[in-house]
mmCIF file of the protein (N, C-alpha, C, O) and its ligand, coordinates in Angstrom:
data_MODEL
# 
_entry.id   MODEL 
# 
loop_
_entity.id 
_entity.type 
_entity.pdbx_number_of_molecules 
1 polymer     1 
2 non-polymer 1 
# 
_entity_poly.entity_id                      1 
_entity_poly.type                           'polypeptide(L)' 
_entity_poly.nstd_linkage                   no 
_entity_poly.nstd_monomer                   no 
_entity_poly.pdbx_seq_one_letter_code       
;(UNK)(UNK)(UNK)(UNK)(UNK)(UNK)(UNK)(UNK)(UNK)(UNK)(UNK)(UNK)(UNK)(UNK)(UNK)(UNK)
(UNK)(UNK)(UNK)(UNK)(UNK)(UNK)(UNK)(UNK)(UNK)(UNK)(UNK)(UNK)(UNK)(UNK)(UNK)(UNK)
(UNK)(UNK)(UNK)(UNK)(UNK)(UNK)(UNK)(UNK)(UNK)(UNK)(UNK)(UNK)(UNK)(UNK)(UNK)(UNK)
(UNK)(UNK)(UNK)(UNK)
;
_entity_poly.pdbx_seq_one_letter_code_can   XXXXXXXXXXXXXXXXXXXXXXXXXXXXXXXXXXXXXXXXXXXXXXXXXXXX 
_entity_poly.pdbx_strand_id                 A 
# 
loop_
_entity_poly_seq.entity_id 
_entity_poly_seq.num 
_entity_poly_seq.mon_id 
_entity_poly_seq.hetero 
1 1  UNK n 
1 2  UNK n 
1 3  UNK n 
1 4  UNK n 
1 5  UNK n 
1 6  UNK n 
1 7  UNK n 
1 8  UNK n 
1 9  UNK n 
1 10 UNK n 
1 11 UNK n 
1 12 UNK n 
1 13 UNK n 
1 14 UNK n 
1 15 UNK n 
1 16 UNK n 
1 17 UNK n 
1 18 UNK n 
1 19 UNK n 
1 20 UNK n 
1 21 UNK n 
1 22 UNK n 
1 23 UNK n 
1 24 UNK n 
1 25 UNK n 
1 26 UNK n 
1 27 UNK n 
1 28 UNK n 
1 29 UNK n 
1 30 UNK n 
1 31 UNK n 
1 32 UNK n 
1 33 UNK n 
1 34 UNK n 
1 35 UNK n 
1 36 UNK n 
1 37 UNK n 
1 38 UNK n 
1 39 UNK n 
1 40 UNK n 
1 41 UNK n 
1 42 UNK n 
1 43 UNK n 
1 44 UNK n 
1 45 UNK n 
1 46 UNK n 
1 47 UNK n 
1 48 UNK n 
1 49 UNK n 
1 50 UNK n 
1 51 UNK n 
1 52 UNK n 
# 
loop_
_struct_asym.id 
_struct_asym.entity_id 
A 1 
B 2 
# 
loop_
_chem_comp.id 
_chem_comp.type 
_chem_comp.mon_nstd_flag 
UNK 'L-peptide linking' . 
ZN  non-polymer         . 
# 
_pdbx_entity_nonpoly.entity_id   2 
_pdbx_entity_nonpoly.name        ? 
_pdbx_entity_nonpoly.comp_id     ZN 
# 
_pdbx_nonpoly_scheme.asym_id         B 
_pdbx_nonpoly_scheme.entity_id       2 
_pdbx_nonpoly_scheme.mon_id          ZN 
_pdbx_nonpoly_scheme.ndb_seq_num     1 
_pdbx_nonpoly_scheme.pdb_seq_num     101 
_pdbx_nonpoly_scheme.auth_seq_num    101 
_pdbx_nonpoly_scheme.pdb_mon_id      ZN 
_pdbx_nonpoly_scheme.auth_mon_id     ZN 
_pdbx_nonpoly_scheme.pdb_strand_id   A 
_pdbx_nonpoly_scheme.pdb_ins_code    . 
# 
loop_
_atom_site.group_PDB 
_atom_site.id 
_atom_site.type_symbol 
_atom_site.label_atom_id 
_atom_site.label_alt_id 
_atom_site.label_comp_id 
_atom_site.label_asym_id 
_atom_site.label_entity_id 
_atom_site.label_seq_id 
_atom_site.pdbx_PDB_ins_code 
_atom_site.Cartn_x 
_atom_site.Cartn_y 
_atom_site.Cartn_z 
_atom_site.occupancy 
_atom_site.B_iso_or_equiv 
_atom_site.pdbx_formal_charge 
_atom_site.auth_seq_id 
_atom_site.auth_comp_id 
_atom_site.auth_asym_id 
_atom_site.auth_atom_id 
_atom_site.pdbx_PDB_model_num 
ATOM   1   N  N  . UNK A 1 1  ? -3.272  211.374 -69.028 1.00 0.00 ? 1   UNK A N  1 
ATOM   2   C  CA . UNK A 1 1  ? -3.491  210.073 -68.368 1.00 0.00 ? 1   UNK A CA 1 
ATOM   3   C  C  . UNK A 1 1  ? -4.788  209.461 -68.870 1.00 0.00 ? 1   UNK A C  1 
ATOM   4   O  O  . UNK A 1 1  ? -5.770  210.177 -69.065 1.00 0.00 ? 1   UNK A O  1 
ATOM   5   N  N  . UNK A 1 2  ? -4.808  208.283 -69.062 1.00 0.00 ? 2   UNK A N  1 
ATOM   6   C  CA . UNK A 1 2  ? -6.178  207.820 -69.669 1.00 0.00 ? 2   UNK A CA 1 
ATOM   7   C  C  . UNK A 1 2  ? -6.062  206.021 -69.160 1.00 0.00 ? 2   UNK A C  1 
ATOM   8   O  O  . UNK A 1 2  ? -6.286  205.076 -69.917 1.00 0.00 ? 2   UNK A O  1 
ATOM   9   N  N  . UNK A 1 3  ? -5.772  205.950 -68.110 1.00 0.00 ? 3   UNK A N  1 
ATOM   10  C  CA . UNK A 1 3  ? -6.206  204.607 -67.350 1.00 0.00 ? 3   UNK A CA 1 
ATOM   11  C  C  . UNK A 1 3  ? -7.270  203.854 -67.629 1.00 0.00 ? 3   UNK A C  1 
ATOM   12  O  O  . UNK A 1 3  ? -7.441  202.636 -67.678 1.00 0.00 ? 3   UNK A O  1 
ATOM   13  N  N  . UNK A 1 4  ? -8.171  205.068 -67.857 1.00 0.00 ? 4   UNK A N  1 
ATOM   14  C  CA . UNK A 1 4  ? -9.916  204.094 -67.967 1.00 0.00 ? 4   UNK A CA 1 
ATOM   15  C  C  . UNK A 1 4  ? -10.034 203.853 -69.350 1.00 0.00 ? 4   UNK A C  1 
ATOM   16  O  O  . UNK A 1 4  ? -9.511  204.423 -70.307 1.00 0.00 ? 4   UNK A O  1 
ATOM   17  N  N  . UNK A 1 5  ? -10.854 202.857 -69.280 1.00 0.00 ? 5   UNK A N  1 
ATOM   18  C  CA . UNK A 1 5  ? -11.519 202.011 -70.501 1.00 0.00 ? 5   UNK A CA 1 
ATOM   19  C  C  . UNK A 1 5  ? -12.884 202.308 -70.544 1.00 0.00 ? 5   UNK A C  1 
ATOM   20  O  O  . UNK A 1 5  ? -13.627 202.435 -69.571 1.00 0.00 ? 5   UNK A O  1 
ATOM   21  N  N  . UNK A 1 6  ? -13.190 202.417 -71.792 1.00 0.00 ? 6   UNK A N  1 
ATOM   22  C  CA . UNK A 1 6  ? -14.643 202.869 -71.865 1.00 0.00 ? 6   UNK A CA 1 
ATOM   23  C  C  . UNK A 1 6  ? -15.311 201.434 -72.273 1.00 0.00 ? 6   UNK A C  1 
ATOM   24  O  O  . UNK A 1 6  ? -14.705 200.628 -72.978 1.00 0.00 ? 6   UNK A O  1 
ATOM   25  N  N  . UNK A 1 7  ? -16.607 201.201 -71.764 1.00 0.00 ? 7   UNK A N  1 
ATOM   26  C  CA . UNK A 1 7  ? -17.309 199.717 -72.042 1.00 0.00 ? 7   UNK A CA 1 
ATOM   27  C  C  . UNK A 1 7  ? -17.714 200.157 -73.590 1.00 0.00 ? 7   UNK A C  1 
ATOM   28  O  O  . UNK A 1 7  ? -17.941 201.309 -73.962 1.00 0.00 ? 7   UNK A O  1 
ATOM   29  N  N  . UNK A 1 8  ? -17.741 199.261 -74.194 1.00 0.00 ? 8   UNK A N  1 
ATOM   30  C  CA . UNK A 1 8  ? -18.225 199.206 -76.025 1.00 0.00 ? 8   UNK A CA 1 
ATOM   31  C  C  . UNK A 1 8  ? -19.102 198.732 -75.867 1.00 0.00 ? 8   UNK A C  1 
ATOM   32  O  O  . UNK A 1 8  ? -19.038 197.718 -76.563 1.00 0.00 ? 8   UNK A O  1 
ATOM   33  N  N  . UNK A 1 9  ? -20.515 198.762 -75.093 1.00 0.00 ? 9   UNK A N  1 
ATOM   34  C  CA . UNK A 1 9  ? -21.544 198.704 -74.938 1.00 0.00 ? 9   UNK A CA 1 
ATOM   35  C  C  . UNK A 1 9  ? -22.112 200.188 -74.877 1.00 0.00 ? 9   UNK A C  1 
ATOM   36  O  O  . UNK A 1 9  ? -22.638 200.801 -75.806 1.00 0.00 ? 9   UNK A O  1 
ATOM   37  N  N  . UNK A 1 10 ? -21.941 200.527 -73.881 1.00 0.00 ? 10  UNK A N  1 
ATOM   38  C  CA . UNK A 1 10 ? -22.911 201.989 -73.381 1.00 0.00 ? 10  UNK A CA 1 
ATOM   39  C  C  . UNK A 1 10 ? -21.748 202.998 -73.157 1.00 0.00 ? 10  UNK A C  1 
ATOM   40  O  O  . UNK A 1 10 ? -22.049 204.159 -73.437 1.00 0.00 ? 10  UNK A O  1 
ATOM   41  N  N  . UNK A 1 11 ? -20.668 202.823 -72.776 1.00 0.00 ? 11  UNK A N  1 
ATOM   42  C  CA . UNK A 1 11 ? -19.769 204.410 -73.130 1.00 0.00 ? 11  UNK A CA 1 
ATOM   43  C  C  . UNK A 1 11 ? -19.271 204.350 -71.730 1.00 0.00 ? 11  UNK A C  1 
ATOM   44  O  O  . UNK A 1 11 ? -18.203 204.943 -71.574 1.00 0.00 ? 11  UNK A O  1 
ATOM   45  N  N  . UNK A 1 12 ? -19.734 203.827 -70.751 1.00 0.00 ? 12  UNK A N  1 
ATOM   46  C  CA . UNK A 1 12 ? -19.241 204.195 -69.057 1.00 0.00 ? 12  UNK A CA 1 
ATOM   47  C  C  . UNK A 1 12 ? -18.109 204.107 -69.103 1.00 0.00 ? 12  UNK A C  1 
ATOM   48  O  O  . UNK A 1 12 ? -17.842 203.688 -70.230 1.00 0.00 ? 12  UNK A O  1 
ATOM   49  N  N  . UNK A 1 13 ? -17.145 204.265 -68.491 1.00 0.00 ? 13  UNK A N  1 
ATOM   50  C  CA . UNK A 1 13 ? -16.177 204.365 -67.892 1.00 0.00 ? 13  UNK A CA 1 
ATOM   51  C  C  . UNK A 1 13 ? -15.720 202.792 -67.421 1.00 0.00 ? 13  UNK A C  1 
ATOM   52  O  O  . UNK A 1 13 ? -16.484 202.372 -66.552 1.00 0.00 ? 13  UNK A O  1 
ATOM   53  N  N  . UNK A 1 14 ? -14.764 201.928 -67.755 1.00 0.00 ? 14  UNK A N  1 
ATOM   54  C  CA . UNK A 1 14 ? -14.322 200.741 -66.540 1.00 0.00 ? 14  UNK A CA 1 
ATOM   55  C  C  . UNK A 1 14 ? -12.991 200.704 -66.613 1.00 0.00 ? 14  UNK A C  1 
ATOM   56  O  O  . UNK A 1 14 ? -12.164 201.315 -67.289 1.00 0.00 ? 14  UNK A O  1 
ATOM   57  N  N  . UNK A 1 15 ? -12.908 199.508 -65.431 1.00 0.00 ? 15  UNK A N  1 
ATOM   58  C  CA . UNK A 1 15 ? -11.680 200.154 -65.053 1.00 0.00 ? 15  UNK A CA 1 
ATOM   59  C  C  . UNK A 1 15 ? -10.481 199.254 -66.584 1.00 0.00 ? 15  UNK A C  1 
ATOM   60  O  O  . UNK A 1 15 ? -10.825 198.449 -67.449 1.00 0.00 ? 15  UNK A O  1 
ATOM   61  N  N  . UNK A 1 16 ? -9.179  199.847 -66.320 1.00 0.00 ? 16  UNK A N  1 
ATOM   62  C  CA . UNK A 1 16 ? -8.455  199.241 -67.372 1.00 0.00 ? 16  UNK A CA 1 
ATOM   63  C  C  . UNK A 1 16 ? -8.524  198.030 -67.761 1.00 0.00 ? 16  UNK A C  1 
ATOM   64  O  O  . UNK A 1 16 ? -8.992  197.341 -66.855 1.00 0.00 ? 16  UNK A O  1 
ATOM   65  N  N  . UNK A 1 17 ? -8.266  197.404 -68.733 1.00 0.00 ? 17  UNK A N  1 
ATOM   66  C  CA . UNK A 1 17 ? -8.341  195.672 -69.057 1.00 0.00 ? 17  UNK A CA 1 
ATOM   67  C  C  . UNK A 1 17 ? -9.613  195.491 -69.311 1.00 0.00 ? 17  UNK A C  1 
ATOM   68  O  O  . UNK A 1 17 ? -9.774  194.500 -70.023 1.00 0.00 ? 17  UNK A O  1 
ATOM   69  N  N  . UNK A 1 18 ? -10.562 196.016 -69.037 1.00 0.00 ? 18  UNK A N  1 
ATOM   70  C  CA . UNK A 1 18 ? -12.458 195.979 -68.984 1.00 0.00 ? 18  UNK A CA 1 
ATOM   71  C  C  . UNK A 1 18 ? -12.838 195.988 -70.017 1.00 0.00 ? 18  UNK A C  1 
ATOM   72  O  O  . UNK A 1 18 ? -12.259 197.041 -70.282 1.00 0.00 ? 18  UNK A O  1 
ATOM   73  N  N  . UNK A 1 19 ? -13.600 195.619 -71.425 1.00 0.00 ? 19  UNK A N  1 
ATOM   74  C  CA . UNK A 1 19 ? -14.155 195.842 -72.471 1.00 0.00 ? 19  UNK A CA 1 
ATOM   75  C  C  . UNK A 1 19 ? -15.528 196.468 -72.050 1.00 0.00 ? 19  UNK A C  1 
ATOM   76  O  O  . UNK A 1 19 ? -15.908 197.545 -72.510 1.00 0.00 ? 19  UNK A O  1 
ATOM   77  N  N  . UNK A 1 20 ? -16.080 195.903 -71.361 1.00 0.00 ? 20  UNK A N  1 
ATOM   78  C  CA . UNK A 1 20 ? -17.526 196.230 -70.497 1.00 0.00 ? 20  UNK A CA 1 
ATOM   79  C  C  . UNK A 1 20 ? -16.903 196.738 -69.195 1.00 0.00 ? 20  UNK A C  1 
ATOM   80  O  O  . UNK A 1 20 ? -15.757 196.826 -68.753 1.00 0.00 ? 20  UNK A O  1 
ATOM   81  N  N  . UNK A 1 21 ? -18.827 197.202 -68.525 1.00 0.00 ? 21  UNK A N  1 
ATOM   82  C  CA . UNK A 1 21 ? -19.286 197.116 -67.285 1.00 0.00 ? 21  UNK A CA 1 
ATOM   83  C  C  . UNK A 1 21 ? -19.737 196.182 -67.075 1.00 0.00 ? 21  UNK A C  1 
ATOM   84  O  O  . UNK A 1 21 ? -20.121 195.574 -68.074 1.00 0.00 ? 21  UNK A O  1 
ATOM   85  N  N  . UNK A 1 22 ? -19.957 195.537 -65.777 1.00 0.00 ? 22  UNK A N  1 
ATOM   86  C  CA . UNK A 1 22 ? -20.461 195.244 -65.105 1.00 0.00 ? 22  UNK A CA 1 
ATOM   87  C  C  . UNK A 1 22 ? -22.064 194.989 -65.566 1.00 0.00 ? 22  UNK A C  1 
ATOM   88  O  O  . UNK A 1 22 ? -22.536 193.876 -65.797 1.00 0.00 ? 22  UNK A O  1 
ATOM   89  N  N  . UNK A 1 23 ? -22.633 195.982 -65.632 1.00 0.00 ? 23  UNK A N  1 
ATOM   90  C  CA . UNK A 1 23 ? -23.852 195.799 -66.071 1.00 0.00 ? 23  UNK A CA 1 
ATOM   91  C  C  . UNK A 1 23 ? -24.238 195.487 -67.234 1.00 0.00 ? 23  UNK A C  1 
ATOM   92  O  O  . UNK A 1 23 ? -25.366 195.021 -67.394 1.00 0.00 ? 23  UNK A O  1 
ATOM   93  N  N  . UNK A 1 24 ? -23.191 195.722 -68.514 1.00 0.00 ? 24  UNK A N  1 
ATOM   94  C  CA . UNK A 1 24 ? -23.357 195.420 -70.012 1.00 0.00 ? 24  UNK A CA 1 
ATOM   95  C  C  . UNK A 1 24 ? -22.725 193.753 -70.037 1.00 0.00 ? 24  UNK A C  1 
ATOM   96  O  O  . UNK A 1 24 ? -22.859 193.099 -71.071 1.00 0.00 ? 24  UNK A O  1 
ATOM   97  N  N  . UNK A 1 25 ? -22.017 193.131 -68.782 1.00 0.00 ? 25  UNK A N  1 
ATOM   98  C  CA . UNK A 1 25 ? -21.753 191.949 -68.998 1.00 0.00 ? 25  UNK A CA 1 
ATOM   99  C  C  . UNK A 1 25 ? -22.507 191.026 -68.484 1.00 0.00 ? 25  UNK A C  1 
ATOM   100 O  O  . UNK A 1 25 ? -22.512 189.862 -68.883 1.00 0.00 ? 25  UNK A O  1 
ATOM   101 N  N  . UNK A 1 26 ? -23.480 191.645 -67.194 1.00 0.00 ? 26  UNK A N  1 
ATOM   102 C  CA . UNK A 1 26 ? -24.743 190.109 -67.267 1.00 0.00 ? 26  UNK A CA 1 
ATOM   103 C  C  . UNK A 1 26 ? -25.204 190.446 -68.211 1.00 0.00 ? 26  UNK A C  1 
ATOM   104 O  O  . UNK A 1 26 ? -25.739 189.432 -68.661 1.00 0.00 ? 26  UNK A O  1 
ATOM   105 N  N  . UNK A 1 27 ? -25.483 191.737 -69.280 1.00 0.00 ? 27  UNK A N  1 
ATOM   106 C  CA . UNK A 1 27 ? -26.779 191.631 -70.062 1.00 0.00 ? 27  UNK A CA 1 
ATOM   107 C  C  . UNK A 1 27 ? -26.333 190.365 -71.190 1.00 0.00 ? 27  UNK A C  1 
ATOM   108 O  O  . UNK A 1 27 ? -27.002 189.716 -71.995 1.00 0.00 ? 27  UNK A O  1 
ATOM   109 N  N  . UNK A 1 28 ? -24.848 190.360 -70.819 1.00 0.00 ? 28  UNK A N  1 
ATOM   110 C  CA . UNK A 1 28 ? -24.232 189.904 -72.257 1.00 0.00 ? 28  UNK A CA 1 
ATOM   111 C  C  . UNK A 1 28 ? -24.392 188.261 -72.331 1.00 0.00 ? 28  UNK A C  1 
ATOM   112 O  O  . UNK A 1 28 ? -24.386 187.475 -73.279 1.00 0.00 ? 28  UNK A O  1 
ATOM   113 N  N  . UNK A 1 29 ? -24.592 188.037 -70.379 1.00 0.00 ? 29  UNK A N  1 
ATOM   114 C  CA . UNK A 1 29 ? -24.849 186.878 -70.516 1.00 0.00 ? 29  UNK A CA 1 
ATOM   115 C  C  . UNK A 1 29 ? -26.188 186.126 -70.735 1.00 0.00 ? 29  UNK A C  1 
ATOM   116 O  O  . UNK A 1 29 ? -26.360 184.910 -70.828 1.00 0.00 ? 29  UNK A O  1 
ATOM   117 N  N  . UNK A 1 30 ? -27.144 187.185 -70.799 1.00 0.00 ? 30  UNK A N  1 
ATOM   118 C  CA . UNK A 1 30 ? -28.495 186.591 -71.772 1.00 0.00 ? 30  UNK A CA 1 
ATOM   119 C  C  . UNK A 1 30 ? -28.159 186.155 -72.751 1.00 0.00 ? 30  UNK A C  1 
ATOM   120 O  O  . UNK A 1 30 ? -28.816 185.148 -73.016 1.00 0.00 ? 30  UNK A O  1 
ATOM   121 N  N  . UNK A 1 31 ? -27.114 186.500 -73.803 1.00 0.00 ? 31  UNK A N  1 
ATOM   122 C  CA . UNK A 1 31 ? -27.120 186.463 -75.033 1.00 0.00 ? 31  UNK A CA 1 
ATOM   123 C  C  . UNK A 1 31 ? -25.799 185.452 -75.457 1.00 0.00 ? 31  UNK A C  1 
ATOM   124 O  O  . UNK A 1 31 ? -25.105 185.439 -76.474 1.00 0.00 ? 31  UNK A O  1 
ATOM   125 N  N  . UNK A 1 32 ? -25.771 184.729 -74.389 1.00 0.00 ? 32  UNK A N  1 
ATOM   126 C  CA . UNK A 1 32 ? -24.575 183.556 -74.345 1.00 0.00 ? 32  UNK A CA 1 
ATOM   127 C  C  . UNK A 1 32 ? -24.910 182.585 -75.498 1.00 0.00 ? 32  UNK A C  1 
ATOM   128 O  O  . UNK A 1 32 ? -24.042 182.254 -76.305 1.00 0.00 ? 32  UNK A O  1 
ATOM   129 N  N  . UNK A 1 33 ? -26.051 182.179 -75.558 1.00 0.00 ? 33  UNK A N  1 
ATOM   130 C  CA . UNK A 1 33 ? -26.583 181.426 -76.675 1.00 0.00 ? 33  UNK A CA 1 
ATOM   131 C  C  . UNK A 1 33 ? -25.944 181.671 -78.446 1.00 0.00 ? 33  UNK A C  1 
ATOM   132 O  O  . UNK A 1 33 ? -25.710 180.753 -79.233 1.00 0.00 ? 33  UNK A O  1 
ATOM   133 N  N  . UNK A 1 34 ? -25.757 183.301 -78.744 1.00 0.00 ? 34  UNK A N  1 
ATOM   134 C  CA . UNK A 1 34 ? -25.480 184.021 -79.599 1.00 0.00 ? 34  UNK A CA 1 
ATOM   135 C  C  . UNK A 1 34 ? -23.821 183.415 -80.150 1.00 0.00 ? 34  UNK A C  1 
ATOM   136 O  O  . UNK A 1 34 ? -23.245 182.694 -80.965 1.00 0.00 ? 34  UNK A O  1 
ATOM   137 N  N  . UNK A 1 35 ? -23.597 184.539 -78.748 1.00 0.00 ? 35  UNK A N  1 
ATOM   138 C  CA . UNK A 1 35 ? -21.788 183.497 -78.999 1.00 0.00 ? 35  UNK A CA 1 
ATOM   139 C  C  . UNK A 1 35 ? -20.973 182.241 -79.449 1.00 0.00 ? 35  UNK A C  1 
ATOM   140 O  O  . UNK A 1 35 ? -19.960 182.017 -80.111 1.00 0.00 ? 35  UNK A O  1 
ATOM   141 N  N  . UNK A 1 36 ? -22.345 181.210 -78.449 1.00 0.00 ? 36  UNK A N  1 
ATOM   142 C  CA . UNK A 1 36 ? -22.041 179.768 -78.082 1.00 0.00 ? 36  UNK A CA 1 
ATOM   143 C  C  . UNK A 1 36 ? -21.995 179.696 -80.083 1.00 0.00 ? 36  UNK A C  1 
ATOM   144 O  O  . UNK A 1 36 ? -20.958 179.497 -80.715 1.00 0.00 ? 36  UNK A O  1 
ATOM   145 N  N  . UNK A 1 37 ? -23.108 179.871 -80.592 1.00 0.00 ? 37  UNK A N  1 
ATOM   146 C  CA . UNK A 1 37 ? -23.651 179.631 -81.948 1.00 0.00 ? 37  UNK A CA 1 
ATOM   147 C  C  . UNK A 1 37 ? -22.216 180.737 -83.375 1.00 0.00 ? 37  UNK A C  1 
ATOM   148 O  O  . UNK A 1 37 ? -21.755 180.349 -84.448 1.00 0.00 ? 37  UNK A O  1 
ATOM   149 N  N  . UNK A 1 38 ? -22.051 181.761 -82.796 1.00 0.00 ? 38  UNK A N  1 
ATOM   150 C  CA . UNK A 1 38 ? -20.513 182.488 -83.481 1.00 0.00 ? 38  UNK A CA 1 
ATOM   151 C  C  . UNK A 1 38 ? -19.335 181.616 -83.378 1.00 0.00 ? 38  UNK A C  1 
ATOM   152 O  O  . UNK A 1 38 ? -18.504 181.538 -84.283 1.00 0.00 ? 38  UNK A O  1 
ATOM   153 N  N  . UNK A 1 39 ? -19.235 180.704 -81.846 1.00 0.00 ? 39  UNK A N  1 
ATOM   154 C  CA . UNK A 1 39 ? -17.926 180.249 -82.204 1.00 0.00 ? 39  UNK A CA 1 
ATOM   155 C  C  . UNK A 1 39 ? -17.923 179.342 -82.947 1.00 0.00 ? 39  UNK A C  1 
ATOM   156 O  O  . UNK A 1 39 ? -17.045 179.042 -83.756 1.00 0.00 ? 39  UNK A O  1 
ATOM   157 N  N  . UNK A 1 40 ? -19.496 178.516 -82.611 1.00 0.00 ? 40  UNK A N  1 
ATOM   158 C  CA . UNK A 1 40 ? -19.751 177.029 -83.716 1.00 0.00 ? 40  UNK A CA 1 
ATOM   159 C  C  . UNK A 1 40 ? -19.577 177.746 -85.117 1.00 0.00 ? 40  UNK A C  1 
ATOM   160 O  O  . UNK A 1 40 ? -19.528 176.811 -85.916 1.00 0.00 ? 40  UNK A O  1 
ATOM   161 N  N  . UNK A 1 41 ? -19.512 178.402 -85.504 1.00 0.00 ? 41  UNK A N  1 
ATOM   162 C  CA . UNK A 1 41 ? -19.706 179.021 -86.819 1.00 0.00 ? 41  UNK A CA 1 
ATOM   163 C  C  . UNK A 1 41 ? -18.248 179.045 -87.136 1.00 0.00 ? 41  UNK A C  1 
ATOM   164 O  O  . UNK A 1 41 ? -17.812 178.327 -88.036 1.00 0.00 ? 41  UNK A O  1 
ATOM   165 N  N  . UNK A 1 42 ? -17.364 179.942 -86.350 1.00 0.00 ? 42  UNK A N  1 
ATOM   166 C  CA . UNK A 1 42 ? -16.146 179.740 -86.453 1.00 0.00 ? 42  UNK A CA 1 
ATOM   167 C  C  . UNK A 1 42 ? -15.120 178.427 -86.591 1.00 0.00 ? 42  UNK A C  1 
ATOM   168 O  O  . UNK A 1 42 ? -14.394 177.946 -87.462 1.00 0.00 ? 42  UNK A O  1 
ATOM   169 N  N  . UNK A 1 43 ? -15.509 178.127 -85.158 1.00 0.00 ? 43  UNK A N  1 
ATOM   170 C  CA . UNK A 1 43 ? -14.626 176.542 -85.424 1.00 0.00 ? 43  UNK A CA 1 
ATOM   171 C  C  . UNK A 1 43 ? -14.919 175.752 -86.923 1.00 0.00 ? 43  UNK A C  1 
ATOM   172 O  O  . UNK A 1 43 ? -14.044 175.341 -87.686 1.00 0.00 ? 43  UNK A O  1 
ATOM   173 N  N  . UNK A 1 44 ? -16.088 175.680 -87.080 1.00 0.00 ? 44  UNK A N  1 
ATOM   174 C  CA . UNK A 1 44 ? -16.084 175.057 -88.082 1.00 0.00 ? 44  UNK A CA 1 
ATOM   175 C  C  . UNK A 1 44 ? -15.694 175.434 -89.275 1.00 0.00 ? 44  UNK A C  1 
ATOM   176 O  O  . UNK A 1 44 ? -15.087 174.570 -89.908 1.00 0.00 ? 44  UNK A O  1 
ATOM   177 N  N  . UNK A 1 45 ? -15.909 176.854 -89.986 1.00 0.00 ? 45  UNK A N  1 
ATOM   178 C  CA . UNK A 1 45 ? -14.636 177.236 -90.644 1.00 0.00 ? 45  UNK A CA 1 
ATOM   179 C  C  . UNK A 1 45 ? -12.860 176.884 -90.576 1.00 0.00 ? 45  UNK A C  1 
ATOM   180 O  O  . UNK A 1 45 ? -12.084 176.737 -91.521 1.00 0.00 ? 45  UNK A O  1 
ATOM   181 N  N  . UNK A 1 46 ? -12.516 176.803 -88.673 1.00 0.00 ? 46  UNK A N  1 
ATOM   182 C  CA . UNK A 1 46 ? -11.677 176.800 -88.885 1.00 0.00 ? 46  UNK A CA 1 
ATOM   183 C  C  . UNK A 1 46 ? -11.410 175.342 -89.131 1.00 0.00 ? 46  UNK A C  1 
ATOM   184 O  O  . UNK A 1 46 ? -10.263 174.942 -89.331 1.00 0.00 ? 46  UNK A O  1 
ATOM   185 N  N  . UNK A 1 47 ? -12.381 174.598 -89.119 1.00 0.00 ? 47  UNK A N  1 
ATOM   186 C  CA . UNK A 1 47 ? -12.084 173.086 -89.143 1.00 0.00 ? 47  UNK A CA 1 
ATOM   187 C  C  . UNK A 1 47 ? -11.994 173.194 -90.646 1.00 0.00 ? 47  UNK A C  1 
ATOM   188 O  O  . UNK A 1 47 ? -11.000 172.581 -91.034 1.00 0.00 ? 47  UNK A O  1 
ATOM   189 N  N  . UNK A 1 48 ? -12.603 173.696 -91.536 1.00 0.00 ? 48  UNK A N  1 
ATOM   190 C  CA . UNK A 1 48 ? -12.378 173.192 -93.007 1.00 0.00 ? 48  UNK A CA 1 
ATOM   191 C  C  . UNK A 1 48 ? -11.226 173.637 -92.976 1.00 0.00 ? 48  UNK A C  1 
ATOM   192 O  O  . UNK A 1 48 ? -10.480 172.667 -93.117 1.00 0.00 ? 48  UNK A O  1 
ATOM   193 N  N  . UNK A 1 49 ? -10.650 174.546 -92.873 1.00 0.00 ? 49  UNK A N  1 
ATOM   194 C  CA . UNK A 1 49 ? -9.152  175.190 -93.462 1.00 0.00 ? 49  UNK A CA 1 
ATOM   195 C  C  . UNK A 1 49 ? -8.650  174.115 -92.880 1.00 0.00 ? 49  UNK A C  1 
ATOM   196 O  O  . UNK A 1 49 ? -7.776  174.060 -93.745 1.00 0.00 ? 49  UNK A O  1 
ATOM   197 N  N  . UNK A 1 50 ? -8.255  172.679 -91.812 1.00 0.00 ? 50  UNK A N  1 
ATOM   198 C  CA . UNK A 1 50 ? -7.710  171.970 -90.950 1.00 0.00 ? 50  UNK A CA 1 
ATOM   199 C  C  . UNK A 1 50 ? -7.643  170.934 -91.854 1.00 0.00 ? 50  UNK A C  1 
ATOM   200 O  O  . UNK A 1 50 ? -6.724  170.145 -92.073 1.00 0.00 ? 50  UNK A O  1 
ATOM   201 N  N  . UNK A 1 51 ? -9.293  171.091 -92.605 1.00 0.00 ? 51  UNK A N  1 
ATOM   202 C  CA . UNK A 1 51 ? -9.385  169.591 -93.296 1.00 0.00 ? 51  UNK A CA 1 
ATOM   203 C  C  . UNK A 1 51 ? -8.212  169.460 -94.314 1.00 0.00 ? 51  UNK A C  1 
ATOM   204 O  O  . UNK A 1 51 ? -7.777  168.309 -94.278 1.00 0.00 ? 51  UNK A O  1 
ATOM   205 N  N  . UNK A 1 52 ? -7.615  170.170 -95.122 1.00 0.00 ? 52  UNK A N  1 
ATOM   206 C  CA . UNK A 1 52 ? -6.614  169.728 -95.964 1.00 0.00 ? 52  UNK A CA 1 
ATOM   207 C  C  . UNK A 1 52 ? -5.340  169.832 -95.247 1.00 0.00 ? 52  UNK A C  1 
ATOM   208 O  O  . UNK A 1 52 ? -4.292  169.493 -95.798 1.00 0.00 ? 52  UNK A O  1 
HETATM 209 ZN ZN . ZN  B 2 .  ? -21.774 199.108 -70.360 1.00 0.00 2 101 ZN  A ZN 1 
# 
């Protein structure tokens, strides 16, 4: 049986469907800025592939 999900932050245990804890996901939301700036990075790639 292996229900639990381990967070890919620190290793704990959460529950199924969970990538994180709890605690590795406010940290994650310090670092919202990071993301915000990955997806701009993305979209806009995906915008050139759009442009033709
Ligand atoms: Zn964690």
């Amino acid at each position: 049986m292996n229900d639990v999900d381990i967070c890919v932050c620190c290793g704990v245990p959460v529950p199924e469907g969970r990538m994180i804890c709890p605690n590795c996901e406010s940290d994650q939301q310090t670092s919202k800025e990071e993301t915000e700036a990955f997806f701009e990075k993305l979209s806009e790639s995906l915008a050139q592939k759009n442009d033709k």
